[in-house]
C-alpha positions in Angstrom: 97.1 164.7 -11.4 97.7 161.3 -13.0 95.5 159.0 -14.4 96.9 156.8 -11.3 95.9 158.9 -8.4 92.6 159.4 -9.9 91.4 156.6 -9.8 92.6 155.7 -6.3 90.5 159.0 -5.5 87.1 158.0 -7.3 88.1 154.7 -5.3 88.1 156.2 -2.1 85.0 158.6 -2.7 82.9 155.9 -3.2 83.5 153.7 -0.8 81.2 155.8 2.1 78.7 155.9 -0.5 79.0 152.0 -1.1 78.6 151.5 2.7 75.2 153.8 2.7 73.7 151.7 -0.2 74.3 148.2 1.4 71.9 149.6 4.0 69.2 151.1 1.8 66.5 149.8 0.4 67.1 149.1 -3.0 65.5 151.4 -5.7 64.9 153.6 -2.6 65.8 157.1 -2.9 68.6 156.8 -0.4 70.0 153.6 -3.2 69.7 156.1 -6.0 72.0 158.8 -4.2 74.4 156.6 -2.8 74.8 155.7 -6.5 74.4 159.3 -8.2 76.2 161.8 -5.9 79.7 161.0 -6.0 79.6 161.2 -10.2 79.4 164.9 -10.8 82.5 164.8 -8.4 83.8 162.4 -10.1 83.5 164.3 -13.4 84.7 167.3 -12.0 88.0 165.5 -11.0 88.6 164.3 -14.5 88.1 167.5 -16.0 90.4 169.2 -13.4 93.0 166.9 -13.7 92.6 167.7 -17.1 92.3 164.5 -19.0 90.5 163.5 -21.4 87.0 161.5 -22.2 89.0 157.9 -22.3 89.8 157.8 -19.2 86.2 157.4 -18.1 85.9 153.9 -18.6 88.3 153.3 -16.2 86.9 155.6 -13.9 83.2 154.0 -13.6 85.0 150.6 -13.3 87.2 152.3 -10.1 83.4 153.9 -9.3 81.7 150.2 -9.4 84.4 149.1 -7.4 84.4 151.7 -4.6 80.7 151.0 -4.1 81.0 147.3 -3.9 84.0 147.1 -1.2 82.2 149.8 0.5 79.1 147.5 0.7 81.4 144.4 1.4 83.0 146.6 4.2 79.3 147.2 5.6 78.2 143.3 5.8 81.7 142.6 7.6 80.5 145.0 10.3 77.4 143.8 10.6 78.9 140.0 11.0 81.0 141.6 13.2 78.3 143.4 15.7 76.4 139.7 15.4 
């Protein structure tokens, strides 16, 4: 797998995760999964795809950004439902 398609992939993980968090209370339990679950995914993909421990800057900046247009998707379907 390259470095490419990985981090469309942690992308794409997160952004369900993203959309859970927007609606949780944050600090909450439910905010602290939403964060936390995809990552051990996330490191098994990397170690799987068999590169190695530079990539992961890239990949918590592609996890950060998942989780934010998830949450961005979430308040446009709120606005949208209002």
């Amino acid at each position: 797998m390259e470095l490419n398609e990985l981090i469309l992939i942690v992308f794409l993980l997160n952004l369900p995760f993203g959309y859970m968090r927007s609606k949780a209370t944050r600090f909450s339990r439910q905010w602290m999964m939403a964060i936390h679950i995809p990552v051990p995914f996330v490191f098994l993909l990397r170690v799987l795809s068999g590169l190695n421990w530079t990539v992961i800057p890239l990949l918590v900046l592609s996890d950060i950004a998942g989780q934010m247009v998830g949450g961005k998707l979430r308040k446009r379907d709120v606005e949208k439902l209002t």
